[in-house]
VOZA-583193 format. One line per field, with one value per residue (C-alpha): residue number from 1; x, y, z; residue in one letter. Coordinates in Angstrom, 1 decimal, always signed. Layout:
residues N
num	NUM ...
xx	X ...
yy	Y ...
zz	Z ...
residuo	a ...
***
This chain:
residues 84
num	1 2 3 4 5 6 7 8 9 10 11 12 13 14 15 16 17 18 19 20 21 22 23 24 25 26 27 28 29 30 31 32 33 34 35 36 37 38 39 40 41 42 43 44 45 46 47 48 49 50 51 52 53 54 55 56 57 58 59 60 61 62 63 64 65 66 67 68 69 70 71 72 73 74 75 76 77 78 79 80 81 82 83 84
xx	+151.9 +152.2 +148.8 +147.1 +146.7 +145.1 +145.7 +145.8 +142.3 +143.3 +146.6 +146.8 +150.2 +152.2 +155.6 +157.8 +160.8 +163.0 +160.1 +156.4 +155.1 +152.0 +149.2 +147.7 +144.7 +145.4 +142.2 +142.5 +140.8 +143.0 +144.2 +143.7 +143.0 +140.9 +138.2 +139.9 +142.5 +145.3 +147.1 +150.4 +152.4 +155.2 +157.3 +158.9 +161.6 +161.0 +161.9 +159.1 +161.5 +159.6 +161.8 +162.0 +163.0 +160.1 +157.7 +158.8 +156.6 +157.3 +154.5 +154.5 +154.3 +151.2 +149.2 +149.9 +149.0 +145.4 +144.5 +145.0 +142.9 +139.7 +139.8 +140.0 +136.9 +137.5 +141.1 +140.0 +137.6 +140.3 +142.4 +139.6 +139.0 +142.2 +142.2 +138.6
yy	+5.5 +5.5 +7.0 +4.5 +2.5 +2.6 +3.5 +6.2 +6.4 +9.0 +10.0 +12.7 +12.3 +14.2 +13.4 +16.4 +16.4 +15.8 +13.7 +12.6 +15.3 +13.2 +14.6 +11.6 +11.5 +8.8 +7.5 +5.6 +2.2 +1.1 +2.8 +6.2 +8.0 +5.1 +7.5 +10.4 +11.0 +13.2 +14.5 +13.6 +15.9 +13.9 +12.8 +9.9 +9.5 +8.4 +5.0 +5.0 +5.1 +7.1 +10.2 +11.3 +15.4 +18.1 +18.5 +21.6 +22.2 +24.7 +25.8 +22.8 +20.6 +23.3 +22.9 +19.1 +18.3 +20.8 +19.0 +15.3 +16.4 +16.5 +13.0 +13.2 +14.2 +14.0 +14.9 +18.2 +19.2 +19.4 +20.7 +23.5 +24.3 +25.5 +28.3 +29.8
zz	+191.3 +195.2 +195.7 +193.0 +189.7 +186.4 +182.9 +180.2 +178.8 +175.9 +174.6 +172.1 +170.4 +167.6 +166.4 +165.6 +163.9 +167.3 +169.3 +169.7 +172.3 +174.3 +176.3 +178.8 +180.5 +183.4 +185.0 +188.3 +189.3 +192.5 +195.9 +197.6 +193.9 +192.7 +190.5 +190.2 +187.0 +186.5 +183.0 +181.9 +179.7 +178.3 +175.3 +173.7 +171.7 +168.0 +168.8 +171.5 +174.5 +177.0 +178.1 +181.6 +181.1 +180.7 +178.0 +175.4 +172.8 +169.7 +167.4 +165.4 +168.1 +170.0 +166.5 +165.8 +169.5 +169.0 +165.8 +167.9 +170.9 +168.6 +168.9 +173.0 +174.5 +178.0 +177.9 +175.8 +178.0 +181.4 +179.6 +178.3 +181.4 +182.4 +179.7 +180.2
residuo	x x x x x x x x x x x x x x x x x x x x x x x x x x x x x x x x x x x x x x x x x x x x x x x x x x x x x x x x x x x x x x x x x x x x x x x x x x x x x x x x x x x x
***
């Protein structure tokens, strides 16, 4: 990105029927944002070809994604925080 570089530290993924909905948590290391980190909600097509519209999520997707951020510490913690 313009304002620095670094690399997704956790993902939490779940492929739906349609796509793999992917929650990022992008830590930087280089440039103006070099320690801070940002969250990327995105999706991917089945074949792994990154997709560049908005993030929609249905149930399926809301409950496959919740089970998958057990396994993401940090990235479950932000994202606890913007609910409570």
């Amino acid at each position: 990105m313009h304002w620095g570089s670094g690399q997704i530290t956790e993902e939490a993924a779940f492929a739906g029927e349609w796509k793999e909905s992917r929650i990022q948590l992008m830590e930087y290391t280089e440039g103006e944002a070099a320690g801070g980190w940002s969250i990327r909600f995105c999706y991917y097509s089945h074949d792994g070809r990154f997709q560049r519209g908005p993030l929609m999520m249905d149930e399926e997707d809301v409950e496959g994604l919740r089970h998958e951020l057990a396994a993401t510490p940090k990235l479950h913690g932000i994202l606890k925080r913007l609910v409570e």
